[in-house]
C-alpha positions as CSV (number, residue, x, y, z in Angstrom):
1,X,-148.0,-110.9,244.7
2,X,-147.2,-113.8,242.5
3,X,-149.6,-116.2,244.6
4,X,-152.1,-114.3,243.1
5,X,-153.4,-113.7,239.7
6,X,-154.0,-110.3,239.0
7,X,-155.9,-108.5,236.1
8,X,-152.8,-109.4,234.0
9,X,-154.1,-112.8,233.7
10,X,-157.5,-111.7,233.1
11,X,-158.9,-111.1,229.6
12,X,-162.7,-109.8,230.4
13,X,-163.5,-108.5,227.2
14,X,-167.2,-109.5,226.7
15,X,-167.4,-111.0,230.2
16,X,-169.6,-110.2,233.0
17,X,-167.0,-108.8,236.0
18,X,-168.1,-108.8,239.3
19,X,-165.9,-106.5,241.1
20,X,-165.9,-105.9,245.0
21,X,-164.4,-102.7,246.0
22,X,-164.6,-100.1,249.0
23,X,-167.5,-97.2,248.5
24,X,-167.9,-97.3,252.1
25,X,-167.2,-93.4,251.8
26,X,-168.1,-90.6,254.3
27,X,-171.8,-88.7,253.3
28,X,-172.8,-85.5,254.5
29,X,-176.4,-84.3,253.9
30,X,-176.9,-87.5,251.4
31,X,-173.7,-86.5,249.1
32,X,-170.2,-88.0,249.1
33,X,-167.9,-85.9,251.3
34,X,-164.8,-87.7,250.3
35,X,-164.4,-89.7,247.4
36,X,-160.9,-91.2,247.8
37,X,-162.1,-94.2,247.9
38,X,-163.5,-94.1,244.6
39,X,-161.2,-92.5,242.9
40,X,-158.6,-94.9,244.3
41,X,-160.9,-98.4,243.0
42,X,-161.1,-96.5,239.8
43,X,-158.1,-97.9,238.5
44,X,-159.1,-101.2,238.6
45,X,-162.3,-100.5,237.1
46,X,-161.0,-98.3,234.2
47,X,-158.9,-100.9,233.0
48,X,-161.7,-103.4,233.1
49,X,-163.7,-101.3,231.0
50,X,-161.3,-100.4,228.8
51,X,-160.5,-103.9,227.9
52,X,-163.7,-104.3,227.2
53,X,-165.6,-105.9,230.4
54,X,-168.9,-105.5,231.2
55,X,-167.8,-104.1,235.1
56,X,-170.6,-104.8,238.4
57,X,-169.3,-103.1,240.8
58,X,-170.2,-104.7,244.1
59,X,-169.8,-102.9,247.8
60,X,-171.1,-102.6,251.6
61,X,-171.9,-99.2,253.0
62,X,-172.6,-98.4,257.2
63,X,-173.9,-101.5,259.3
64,X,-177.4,-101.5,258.1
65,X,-177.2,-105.2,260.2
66,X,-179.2,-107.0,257.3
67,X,-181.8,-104.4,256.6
68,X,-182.7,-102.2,253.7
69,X,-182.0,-98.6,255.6
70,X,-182.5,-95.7,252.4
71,X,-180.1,-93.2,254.1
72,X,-177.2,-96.1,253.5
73,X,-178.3,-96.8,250.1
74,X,-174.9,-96.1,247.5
75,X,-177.4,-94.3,245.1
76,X,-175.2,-91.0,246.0
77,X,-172.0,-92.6,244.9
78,X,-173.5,-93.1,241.2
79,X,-173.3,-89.4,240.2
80,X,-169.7,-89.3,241.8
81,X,-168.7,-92.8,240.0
82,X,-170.2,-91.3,236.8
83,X,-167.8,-88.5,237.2
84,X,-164.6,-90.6,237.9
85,X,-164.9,-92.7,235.2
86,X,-166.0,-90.5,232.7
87,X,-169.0,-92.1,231.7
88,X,-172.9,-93.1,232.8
89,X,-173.5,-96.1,235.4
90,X,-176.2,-98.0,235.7
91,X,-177.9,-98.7,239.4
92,X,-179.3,-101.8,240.7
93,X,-182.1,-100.9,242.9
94,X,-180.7,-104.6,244.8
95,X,-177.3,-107.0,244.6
96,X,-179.2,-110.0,244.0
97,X,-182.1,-111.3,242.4
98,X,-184.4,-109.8,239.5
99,X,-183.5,-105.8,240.1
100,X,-179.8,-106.7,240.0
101,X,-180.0,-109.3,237.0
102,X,-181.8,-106.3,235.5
103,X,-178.9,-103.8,235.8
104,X,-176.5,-106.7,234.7
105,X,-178.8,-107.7,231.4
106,X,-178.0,-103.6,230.4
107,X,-174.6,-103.9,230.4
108,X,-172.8,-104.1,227.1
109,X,-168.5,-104.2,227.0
110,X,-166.9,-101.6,228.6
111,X,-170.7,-100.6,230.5
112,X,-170.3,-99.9,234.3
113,X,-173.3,-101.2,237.3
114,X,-172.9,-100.5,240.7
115,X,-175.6,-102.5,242.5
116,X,-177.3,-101.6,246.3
117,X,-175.7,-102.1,249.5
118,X,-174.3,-105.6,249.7
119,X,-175.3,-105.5,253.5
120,X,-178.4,-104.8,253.1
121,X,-178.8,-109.0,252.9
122,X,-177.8,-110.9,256.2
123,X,-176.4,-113.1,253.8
124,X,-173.3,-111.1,253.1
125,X,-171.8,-110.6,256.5
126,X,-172.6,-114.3,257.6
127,X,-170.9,-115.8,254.4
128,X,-174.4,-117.4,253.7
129,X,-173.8,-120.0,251.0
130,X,-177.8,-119.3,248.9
131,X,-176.1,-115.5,249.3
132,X,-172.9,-116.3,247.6
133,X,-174.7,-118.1,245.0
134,X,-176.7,-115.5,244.5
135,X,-174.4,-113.1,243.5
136,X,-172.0,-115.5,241.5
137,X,-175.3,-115.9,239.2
138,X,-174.7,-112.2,238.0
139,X,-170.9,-112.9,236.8
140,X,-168.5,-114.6,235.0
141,X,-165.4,-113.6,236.9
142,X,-164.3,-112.2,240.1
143,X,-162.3,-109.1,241.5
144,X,-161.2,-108.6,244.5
145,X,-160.2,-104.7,244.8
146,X,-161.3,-104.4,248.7
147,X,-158.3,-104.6,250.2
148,X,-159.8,-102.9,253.4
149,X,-162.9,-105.6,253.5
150,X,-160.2,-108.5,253.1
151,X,-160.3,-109.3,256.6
152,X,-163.8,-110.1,256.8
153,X,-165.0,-114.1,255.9
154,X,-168.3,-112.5,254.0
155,X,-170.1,-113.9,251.1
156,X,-168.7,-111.0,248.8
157,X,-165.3,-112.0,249.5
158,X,-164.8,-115.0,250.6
159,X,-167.9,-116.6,248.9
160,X,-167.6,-115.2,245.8
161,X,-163.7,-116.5,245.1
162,X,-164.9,-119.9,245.8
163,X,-166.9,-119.9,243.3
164,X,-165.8,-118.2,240.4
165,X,-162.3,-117.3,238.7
166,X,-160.9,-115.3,241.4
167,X,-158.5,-112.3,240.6
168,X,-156.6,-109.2,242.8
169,X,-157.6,-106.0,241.5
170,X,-155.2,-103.0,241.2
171,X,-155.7,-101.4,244.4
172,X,-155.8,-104.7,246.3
173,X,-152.2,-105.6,245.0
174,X,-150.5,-102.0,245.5
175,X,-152.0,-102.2,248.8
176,X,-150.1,-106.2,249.3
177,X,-146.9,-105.1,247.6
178,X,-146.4,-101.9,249.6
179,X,-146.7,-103.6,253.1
180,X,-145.4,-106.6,252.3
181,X,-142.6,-104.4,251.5
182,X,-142.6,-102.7,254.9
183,X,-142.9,-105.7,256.7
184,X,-140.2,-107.4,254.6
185,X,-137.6,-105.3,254.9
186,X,-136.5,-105.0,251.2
187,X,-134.9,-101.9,252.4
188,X,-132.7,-102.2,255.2
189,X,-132.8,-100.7,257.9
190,X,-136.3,-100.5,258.5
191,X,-138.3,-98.7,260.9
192,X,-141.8,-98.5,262.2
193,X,-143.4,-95.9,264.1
194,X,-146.7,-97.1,266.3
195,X,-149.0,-94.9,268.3
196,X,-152.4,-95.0,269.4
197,X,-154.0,-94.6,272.6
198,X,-153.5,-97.8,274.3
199,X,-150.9,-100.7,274.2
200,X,-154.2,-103.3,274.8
201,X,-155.4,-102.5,271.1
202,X,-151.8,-102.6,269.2
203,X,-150.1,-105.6,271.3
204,X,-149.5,-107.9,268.6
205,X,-148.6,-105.6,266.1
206,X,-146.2,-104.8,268.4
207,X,-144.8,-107.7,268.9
208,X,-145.2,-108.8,265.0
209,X,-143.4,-105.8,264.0
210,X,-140.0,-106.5,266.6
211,X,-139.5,-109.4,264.6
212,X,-139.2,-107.2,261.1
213,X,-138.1,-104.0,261.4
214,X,-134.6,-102.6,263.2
215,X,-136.1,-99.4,264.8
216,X,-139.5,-99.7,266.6
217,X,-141.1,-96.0,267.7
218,X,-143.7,-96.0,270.2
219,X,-145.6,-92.9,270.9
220,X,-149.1,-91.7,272.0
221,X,-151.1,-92.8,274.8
222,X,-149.3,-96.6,274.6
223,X,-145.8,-95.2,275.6
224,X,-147.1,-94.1,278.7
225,X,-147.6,-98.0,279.9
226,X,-144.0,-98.6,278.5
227,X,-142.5,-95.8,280.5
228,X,-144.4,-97.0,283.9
229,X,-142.9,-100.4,283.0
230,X,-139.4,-98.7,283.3
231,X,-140.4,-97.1,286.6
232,X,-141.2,-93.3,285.2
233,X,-144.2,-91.5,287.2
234,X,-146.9,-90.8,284.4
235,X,-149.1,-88.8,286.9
236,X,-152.8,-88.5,285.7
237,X,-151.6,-89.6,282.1
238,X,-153.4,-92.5,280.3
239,X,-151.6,-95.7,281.4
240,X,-152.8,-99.3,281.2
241,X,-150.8,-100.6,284.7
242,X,-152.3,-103.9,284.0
243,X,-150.3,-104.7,281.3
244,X,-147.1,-102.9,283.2
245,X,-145.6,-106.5,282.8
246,X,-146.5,-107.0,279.1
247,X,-144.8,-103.9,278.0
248,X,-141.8,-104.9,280.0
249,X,-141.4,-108.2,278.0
250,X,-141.7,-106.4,274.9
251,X,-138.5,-103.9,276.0
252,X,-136.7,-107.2,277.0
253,X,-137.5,-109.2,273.6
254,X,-136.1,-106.0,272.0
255,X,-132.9,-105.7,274.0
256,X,-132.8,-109.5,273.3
257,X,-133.1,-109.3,269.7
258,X,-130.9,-106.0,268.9
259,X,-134.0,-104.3,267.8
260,X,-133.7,-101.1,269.2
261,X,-136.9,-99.5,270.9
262,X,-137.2,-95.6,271.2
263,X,-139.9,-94.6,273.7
264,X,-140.0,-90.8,274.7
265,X,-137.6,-88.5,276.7
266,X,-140.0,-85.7,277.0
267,X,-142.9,-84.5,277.0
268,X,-145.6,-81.8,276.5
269,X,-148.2,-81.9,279.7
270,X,-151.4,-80.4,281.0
271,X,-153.9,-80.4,283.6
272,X,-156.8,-80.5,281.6
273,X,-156.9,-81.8,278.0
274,X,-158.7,-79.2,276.6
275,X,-157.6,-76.9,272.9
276,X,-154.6,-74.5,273.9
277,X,-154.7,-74.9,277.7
278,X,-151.5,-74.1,279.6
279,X,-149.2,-76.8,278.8
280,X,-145.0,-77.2,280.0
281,X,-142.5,-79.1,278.6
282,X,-141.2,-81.9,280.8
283,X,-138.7,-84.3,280.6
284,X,-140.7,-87.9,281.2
285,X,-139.4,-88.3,284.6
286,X,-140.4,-84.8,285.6
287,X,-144.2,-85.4,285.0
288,X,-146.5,-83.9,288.0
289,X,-149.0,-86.0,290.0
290,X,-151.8,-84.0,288.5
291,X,-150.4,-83.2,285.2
292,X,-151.4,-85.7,282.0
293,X,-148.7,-86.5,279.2
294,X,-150.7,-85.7,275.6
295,X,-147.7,-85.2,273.1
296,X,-143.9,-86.0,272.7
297,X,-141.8,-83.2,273.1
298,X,-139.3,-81.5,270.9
299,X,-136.2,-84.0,272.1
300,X,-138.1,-87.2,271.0
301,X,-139.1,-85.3,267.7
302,X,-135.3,-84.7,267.1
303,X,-134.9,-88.4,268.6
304,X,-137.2,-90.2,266.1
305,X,-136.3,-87.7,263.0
306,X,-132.6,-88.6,263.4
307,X,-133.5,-92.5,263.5
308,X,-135.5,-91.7,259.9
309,X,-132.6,-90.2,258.3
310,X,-130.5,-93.7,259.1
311,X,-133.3,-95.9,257.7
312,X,-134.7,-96.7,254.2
313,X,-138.3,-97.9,255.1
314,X,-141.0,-96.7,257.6
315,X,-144.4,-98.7,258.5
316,X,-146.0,-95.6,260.2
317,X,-149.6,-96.5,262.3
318,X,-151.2,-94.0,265.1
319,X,-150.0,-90.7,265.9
320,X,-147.8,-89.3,268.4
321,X,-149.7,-87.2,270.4
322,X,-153.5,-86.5,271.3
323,X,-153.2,-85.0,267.6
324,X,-157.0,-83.5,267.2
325,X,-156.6,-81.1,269.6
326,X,-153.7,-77.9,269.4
327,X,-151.4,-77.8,270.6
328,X,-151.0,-81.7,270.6
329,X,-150.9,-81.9,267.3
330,X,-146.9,-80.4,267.2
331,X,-144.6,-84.0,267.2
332,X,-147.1,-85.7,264.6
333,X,-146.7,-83.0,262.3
334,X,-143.3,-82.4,262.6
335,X,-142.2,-86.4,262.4
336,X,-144.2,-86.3,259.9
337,X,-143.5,-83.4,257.6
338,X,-139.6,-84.8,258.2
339,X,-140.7,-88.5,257.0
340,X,-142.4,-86.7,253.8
341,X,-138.6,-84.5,253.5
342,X,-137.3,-88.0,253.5
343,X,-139.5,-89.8,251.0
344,X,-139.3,-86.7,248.2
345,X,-135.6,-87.3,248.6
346,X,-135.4,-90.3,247.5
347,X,-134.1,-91.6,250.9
348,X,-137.2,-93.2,252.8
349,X,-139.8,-95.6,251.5
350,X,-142.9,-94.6,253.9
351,X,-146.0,-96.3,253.8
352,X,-148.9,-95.9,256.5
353,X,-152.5,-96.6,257.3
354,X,-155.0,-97.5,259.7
355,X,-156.9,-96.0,262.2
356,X,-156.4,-92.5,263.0
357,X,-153.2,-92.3,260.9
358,X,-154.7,-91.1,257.8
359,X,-156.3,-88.6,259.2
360,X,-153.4,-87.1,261.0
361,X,-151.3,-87.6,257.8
362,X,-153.9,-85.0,256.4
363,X,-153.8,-82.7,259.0
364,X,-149.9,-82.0,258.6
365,X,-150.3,-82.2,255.1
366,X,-148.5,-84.9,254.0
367,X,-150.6,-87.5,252.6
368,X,-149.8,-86.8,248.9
369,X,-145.8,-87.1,250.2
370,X,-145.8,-90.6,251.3
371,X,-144.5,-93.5,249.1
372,X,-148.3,-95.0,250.2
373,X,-150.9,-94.7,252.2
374,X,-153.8,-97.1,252.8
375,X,-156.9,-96.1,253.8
376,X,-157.8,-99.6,255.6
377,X,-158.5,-99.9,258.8
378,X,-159.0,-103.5,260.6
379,X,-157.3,-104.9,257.1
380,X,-153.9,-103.1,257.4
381,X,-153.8,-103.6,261.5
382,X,-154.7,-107.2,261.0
383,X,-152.0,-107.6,258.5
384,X,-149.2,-106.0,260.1
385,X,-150.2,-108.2,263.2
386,X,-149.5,-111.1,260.9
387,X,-152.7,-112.7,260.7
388,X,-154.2,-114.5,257.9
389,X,-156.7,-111.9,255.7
390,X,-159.5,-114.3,254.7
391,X,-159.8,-112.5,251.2
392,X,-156.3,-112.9,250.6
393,X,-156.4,-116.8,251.4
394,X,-159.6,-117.1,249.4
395,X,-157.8,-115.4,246.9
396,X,-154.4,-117.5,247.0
397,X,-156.8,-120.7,247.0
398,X,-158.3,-119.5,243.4
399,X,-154.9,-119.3,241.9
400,X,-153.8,-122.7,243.5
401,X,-157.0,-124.0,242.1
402,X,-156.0,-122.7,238.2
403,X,-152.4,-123.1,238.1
404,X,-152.7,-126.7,239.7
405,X,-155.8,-127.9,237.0
């Protein structure tokens, strides 16, 4: 983290703080149905305030594509900000121009503004220069606390860090330091468990992640392809035989490097994937023409668990199984209920995100008993793919700018 400044370089007492965070939360019948987001962003902004800034709080919600759409307006999350933070908020009816200068001119120190739907202006997604001007008019300084947004070039957080004094926000640097700490391997050995439907989607995290960790898992629909690459029968099962080839180069690289690869030994099959339909246990070279793999079976459970007891850290993306539907939820669970064992113990470093993980994290009950987990998406798959986030280079570029004169 120490390519970018953070709020301990930042003294905003007094100053205007424009600070982009993540209130792209879920609403059900025009109320927030989950506010971890918010809470989560609150850290940055309670510090801000309490140091005396004078915090706007900048964010997208849905793809309104440009447009001014009232049923994504972030009116519902002031009453649920308000309650966070402990104290009133003031709305900008707009992000830029005279309705958000308006909110802004209220503030005094330690005063909190959210202003409307950042998308609501074309401006934002296409990085539109007037756009970024726009908004850099309202503030002083810059936060960056959208970790989960720092893949996308847009105005709000690209733009902005171009042209003000450009800082990582709390969330945005746990977020940094706990992959970077996965991917790093500061504890050794290091594991990483990947699952998802198909290998086409999580190819170069694949590939990114044999060159970091020791032990590489691959479950869900994905290991299907790898286990028709080593000649298994996958009947009716979910298998992308085009890239057959692919996965075999990715179990060679493996063998090549000393990486060790665990794909299943069994598996729990049905006809029809439907809730509680007949299902049999099967080892993976047993599977029936017209039979569909949709979870691991209780070998590869003990398979994986026994891996996690010899490692220190585990980058955990996708589930094992078709998890949303019982009984296919069983291996994800259990791994995972065994990883959280691990962690309270003091003997695995776990942190997870993206996709569908947090969600199946939640459903066995164990997203309070992981070392971290992110709730980026396309931010925590691009990173552990090893590309280059654009708000994190924007970001990198500020401090080069300060610490170079």
């Amino acid at each position: 983290m120490a390519r970018f400044l953070t709020l301990d370089d930042l003294d905003p007492r007094g100053r205007r703080v424009l600070v982009r965070v993540d209130f792209n939360v879920p609403m059900q019948d025009g109320e927030v149905a989950d506010a971890t987001r918010i809470e989560r962003a609150a850290v940055t902004l309670r510090e801000l305030v309490a140091k005396g800034g004078r915090v706007i709080a900048l964010s997208h919600f849905g793809r309104p594509k440009g447009r001014r759409e009232p049923s994504m307006s972030l009116r519902p999350v002031v009453p649920v900000l308000e309650r966070v933070l402990g104290r009133p908020v003031v709305f900008g009816e707009d992000c830029v121009g005279e309705a958000a200068a308006a909110a802004v001119a209220r503030l005094g120190e330690g005063d909190v503004a959210l202003l409307e739907n950042l998308r609501f202006h074309p401006g934002e997604e296409k990085n539109d220069p007037a756009f970024a001007d726009a908004l850099a008019a309202l503030g002083e300084v810059y936060v960056n606390d959208a970790f989960s947004a720092a893949h996308r070039a847009h105005a709000s957080i690209t733009g902005l860090a171009e042209r003000l004094p450009a800082y990582a926000g709390r969330l945005l640097e746990q977020e940094v330091a706990a992959l970077e700490k996965a991917l790093g391997g500061a504890l050794r050995p290091s594991a990483a468990l990947v699952g998802g439907a198909k290998v086409s989607t999580k190819l170069a995290v694949l590939e990114n992640l044999l060159e970091r960790v020791d032990v590489l898992v691959v479950g869900g629909g994905m290991a299907n392809t790898f286990l028709a690459a080593r000649g298994v029968d996958v009947g009716r099962s979910l298998c992308e035989r085009e890239l057959v080839d692919t996965a075999r180069a990715i179990m060679d690289k493996a063998a090549r490097s000393g990486r060790e690869l665990v794909l299943p030994v069994d598996a729990v099959v049905a006809t029809e994937f439907a809730p509680n339909v007949a299902t049999r246990m099967v080892a993976v070279d047993a599977v029936g023409p017209d039979e569909m793999i949709l979870d691991v079976g209780p070998a590869t459970v003990a398979a994986i668990v026994e891996r996690l007891r010899n490692c220190r850290t585990l980058l955990w993306n996708g589930p094992l199984g078709a998890f949303e539907v019982p009984p296919f939820d069983r291996a994800t669970v259990e791994v995972a209920q065994a990883a959280a064992e691990l962690t309270e113990a003091g003997r695995l470093e776990t942190i997870a995100g993206g996709g569908d993980t947090v969600a199946a994290l939640a459903h066995a009950g164990v997203l309070e008993r992981f070392s971290y987990v992110s709730t980026a998406g396309g931010a925590f798959l691009e990173f552990i793919e090893g590309k280059p986030l654009p708000g994190l280079v924007a970001l990198e570029r500020a401090a080069t700018r300060v610490r170079t004169g």
